[in-house]
N, CA, C and O atoms as a GROMACS GRO file, in nm:
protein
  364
    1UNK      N    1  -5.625   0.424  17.432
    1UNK     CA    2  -5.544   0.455  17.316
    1UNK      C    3  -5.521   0.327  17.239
    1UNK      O    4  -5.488   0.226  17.301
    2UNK      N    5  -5.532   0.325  17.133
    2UNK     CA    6  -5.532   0.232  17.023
    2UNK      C    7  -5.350   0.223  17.002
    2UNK      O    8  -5.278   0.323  17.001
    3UNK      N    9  -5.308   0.093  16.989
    3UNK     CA   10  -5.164   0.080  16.918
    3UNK      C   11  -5.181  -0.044  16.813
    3UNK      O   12  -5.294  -0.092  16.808
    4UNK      N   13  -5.102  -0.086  16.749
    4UNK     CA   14  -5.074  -0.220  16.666
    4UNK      C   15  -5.145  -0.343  16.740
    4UNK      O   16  -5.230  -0.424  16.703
    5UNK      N   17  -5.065  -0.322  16.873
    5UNK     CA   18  -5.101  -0.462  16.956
    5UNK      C   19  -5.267  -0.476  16.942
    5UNK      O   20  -5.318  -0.569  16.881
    6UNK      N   21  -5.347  -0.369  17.009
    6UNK     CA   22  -5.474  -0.338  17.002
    6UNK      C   23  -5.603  -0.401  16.922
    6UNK      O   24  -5.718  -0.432  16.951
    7UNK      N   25  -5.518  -0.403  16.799
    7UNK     CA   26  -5.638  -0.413  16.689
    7UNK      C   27  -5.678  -0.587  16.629
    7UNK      O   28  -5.586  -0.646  16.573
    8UNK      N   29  -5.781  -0.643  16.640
    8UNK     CA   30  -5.780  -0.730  16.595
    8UNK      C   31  -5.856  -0.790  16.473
    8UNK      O   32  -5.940  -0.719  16.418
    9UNK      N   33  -5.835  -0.900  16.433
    9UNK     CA   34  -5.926  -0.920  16.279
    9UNK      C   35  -6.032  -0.963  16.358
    9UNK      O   36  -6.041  -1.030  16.461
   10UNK      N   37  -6.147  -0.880  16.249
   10UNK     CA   38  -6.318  -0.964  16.300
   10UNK      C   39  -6.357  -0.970  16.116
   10UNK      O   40  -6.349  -0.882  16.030
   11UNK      N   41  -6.391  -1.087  16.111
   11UNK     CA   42  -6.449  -1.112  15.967
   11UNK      C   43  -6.298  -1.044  15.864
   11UNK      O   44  -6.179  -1.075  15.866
   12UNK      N   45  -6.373  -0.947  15.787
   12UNK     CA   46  -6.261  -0.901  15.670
   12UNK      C   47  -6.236  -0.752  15.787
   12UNK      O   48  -6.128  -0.705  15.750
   13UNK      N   49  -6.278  -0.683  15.881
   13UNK     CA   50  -6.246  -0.596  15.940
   13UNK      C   51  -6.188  -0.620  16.020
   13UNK      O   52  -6.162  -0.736  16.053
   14UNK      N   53  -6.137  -0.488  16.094
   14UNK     CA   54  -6.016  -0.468  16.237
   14UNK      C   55  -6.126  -0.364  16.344
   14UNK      O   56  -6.197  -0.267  16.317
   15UNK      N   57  -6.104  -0.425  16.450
   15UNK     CA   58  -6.202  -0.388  16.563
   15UNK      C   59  -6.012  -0.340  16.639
   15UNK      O   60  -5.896  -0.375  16.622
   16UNK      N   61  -6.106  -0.222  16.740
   16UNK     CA   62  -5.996  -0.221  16.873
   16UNK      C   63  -6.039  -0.115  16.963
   16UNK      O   64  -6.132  -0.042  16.927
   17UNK      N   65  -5.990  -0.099  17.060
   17UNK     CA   66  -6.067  -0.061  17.141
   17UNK      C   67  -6.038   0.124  17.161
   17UNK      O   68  -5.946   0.188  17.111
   18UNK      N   69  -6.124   0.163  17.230
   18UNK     CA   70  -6.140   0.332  17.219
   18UNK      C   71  -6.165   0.385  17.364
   18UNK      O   72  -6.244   0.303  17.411
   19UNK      N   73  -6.140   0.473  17.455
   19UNK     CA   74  -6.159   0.549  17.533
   19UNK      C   75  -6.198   0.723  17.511
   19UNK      O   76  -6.113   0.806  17.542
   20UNK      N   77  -6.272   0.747  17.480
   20UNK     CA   78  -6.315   0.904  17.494
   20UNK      C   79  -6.308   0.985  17.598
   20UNK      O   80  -6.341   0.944  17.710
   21UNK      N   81  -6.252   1.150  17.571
   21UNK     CA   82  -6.258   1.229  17.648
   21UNK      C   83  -6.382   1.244  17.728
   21UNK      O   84  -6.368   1.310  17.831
   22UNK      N   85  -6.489   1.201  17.705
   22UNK     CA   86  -6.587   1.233  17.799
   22UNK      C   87  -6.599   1.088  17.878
   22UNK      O   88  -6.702   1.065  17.942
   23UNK      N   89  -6.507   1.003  17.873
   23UNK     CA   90  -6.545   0.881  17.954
   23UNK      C   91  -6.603   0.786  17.907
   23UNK      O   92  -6.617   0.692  17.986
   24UNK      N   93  -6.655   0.768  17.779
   24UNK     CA   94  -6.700   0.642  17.731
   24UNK      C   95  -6.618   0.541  17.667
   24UNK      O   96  -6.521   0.554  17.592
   25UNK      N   97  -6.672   0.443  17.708
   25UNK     CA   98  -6.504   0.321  17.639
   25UNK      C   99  -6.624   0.254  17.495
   25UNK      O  100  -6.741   0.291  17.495
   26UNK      N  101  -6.600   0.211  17.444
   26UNK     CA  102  -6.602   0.138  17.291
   26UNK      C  103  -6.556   0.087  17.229
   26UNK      O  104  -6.505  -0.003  17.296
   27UNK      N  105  -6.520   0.070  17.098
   27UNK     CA  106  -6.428  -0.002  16.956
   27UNK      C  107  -6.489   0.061  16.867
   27UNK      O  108  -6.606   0.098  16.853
   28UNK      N  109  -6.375   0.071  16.793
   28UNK     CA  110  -6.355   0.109  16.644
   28UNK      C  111  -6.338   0.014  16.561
   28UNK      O  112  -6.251  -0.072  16.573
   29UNK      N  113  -6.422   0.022  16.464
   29UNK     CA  114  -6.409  -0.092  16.384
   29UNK      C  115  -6.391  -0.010  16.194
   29UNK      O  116  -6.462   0.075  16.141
   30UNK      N  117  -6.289  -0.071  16.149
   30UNK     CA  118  -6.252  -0.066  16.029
   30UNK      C  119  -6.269  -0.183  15.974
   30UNK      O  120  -6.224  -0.294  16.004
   31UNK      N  121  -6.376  -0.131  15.847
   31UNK     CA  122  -6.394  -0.216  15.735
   31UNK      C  123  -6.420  -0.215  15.629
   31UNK      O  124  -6.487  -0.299  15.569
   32UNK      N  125  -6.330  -0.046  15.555
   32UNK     CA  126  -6.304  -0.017  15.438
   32UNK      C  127  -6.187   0.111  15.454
   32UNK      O  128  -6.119   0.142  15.553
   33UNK      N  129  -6.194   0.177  15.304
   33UNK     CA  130  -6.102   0.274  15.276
   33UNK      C  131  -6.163   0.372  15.356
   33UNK      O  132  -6.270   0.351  15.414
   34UNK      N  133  -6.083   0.507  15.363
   34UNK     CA  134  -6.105   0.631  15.425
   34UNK      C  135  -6.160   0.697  15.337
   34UNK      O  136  -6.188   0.802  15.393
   35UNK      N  137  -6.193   0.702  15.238
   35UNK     CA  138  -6.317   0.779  15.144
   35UNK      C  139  -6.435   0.676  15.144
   35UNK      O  140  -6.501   0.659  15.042
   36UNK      N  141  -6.457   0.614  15.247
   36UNK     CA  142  -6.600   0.574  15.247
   36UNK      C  143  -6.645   0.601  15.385
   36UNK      O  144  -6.589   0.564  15.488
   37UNK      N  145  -6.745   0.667  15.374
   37UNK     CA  146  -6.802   0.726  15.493
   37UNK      C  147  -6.823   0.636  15.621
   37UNK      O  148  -6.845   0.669  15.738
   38UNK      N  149  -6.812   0.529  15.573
   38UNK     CA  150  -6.890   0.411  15.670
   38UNK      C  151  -6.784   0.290  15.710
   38UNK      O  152  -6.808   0.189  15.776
   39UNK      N  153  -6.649   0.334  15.644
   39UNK     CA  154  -6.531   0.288  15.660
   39UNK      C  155  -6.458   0.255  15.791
   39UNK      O  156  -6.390   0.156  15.820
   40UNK      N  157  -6.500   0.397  15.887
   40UNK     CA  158  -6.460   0.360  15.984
   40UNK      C  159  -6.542   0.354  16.131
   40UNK      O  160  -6.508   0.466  16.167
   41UNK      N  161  -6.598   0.320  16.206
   41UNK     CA  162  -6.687   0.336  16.279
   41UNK      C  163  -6.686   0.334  16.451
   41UNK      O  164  -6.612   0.246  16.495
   42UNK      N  165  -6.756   0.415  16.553
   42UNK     CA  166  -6.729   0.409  16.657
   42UNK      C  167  -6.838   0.388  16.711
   42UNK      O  168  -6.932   0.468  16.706
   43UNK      N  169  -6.842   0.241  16.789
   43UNK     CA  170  -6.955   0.166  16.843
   43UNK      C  171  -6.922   0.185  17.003
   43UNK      O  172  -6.817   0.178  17.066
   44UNK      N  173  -7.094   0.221  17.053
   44UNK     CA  174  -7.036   0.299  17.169
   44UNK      C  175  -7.126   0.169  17.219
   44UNK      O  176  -7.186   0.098  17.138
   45UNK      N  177  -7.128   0.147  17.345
   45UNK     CA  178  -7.285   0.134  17.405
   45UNK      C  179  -7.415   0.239  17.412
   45UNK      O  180  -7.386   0.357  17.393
   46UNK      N  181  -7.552   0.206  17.435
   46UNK     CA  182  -7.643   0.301  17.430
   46UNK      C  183  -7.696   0.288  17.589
   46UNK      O  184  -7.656   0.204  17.670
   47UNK      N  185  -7.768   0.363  17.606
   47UNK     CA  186  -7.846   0.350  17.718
   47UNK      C  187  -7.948   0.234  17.730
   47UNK      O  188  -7.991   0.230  17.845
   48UNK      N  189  -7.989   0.162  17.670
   48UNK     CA  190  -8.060   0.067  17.639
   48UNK      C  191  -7.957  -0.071  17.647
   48UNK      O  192  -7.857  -0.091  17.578
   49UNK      N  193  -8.022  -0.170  17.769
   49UNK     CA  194  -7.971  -0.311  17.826
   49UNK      C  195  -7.875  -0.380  17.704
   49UNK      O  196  -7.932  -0.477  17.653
   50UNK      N  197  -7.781  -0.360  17.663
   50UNK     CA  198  -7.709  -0.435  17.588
   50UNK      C  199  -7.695  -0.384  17.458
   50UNK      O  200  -7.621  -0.444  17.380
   51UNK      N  201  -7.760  -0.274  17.418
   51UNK     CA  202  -7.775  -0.202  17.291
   51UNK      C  203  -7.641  -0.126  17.273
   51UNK      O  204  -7.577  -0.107  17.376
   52UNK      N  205  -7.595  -0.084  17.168
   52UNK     CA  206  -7.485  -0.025  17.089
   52UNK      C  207  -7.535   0.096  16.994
   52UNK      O  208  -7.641   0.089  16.932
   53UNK      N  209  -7.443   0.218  16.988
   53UNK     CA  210  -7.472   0.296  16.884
   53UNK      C  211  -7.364   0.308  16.791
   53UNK      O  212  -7.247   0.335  16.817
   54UNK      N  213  -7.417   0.286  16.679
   54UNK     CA  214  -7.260   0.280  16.589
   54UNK      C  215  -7.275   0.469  16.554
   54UNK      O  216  -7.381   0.530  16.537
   55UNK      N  217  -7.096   0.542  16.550
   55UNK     CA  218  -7.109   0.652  16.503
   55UNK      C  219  -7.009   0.627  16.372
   55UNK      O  220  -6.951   0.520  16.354
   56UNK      N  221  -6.993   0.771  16.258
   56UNK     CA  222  -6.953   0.676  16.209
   56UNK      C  223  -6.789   0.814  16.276
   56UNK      O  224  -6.811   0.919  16.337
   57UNK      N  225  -6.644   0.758  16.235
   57UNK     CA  226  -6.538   0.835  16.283
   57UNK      C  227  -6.589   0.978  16.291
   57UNK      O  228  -6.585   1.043  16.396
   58UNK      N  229  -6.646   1.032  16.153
   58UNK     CA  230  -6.558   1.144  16.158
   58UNK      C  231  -6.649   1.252  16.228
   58UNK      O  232  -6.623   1.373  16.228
   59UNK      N  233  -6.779   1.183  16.301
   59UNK     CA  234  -6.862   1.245  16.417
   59UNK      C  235  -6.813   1.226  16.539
   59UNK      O  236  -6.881   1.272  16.630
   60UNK      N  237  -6.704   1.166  16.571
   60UNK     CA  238  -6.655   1.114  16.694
   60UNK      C  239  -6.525   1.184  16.722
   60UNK      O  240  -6.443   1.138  16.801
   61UNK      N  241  -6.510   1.289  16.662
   61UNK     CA  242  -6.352   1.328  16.637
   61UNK      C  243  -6.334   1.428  16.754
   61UNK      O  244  -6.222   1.474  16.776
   62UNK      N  245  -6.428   1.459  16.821
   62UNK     CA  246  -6.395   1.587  16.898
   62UNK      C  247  -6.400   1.538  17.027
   62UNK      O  248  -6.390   1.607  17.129
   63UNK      N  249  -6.415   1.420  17.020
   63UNK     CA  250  -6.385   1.318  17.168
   63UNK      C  251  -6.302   1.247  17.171
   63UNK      O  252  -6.289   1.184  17.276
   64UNK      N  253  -6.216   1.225  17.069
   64UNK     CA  254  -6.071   1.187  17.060
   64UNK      C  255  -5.986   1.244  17.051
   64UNK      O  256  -5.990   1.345  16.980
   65UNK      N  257  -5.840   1.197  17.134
   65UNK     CA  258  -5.744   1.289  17.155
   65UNK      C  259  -5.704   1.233  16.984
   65UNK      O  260  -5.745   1.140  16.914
   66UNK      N  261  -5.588   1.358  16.959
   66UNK     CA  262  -5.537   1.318  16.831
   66UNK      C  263  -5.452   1.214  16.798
   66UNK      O  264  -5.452   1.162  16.686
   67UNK      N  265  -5.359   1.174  16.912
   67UNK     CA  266  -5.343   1.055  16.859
   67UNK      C  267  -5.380   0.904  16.826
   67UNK      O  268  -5.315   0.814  16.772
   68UNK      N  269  -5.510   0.910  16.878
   68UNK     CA  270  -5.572   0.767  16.868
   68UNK      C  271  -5.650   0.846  16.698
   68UNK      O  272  -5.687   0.767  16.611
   69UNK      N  273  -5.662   0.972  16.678
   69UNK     CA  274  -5.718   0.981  16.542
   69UNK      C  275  -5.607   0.946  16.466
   69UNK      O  276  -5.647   0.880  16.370
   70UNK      N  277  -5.468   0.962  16.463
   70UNK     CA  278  -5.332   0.916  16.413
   70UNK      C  279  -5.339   0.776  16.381
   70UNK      O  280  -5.341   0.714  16.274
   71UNK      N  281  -5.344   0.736  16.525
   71UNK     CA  282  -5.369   0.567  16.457
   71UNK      C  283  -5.443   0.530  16.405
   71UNK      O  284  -5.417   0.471  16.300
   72UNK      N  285  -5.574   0.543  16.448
   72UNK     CA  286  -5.696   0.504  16.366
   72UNK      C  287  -5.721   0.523  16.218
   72UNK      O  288  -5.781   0.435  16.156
   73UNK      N  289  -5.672   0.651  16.149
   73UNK     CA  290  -5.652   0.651  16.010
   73UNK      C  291  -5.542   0.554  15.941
   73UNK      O  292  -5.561   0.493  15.836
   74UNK      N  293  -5.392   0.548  16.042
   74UNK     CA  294  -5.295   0.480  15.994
   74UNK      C  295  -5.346   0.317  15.971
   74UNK      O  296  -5.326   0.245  15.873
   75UNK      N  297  -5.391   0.298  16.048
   75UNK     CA  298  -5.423   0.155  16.070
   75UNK      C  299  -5.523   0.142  15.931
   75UNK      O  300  -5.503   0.058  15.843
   76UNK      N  301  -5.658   0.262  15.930
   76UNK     CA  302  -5.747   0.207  15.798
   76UNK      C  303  -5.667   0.224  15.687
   76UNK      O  304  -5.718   0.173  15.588
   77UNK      N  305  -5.573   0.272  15.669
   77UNK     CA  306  -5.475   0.335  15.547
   77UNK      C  307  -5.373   0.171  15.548
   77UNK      O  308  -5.357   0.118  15.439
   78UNK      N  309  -5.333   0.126  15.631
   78UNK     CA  310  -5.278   0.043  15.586
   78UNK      C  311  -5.357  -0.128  15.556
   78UNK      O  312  -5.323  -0.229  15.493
   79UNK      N  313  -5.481  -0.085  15.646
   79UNK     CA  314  -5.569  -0.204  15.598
   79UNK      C  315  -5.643  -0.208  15.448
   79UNK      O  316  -5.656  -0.300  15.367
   80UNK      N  317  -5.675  -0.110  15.448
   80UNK     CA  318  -5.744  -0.070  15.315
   80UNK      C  319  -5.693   0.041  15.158
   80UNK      O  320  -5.730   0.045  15.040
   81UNK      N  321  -5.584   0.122  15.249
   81UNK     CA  322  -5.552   0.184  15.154
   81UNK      C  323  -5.481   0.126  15.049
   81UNK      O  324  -5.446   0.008  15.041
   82UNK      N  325  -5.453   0.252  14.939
   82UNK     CA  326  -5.347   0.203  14.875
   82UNK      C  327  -5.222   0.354  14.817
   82UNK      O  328  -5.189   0.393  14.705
   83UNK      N  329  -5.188   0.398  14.948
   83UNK     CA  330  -5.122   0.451  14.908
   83UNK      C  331  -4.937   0.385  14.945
   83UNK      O  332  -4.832   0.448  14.953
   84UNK      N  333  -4.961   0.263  14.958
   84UNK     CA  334  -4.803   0.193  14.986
   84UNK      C  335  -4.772   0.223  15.096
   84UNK      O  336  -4.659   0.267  15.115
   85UNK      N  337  -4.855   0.211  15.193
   85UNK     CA  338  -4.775   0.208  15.382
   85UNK      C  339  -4.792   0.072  15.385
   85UNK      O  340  -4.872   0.006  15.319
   86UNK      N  341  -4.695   0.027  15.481
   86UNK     CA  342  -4.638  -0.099  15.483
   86UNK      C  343  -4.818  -0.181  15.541
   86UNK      O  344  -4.878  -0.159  15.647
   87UNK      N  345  -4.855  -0.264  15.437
   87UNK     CA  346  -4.953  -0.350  15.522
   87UNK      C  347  -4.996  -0.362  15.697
   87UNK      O  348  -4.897  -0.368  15.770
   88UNK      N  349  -5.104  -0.365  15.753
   88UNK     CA  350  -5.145  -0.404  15.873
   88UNK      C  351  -5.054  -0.572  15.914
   88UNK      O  352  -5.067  -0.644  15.815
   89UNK      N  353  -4.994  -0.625  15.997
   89UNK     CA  354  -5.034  -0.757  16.029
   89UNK      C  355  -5.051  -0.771  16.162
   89UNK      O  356  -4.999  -0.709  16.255
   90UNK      N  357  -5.156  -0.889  16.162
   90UNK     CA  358  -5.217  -0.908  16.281
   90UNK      C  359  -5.220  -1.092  16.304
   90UNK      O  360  -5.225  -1.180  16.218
   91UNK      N  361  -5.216  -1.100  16.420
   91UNK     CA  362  -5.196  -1.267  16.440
   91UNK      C  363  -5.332  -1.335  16.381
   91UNK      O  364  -5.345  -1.458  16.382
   0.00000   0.00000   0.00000
């Protein structure tokens, strides 16, 4: 489960980490608004030695409980949005 503490800056994005109902662990990485398709993303590992599959959220939704989908929008909404939720800060 994703909280505040969780999330950290990578470049201009916020990475943090993910657990799925079927058992796979990952990160989520935000690095735009929520009307961009590619905004938010869930990088899994692949079956392949060190390889990664990026999905992007809103294919990943039925393996997340709802509240890590809660945070995960809150968090891109306050990193990127602009509907006036109080800014992200992160150390």
């Amino acid at each position: 489960m994703n909280s505040a503490t969780d999330w950290i800056r990578q470049g201009a994005g916020l990475v943090g980490p993910i657990s799925l109902r079927n058992g796979s662990v990952g990160k989520v990485v935000l690095v735009g608004p929520r009307d961009n398709a590619k905004g938010a993303m869930v990088v899994l590992a692949s079956g392949d030695a060190g390889g990664a599959q990026a999905v992007p959220l809103m294919d990943a939704l039925k393996l997340m409980h709802p509240r890590q989908v809660v945070d995960i929008l809150c968090t891109q909404e306050r990193a990127f949005g602009e509907s006036g939720l109080t800014p992200i800060e992160l150390p």
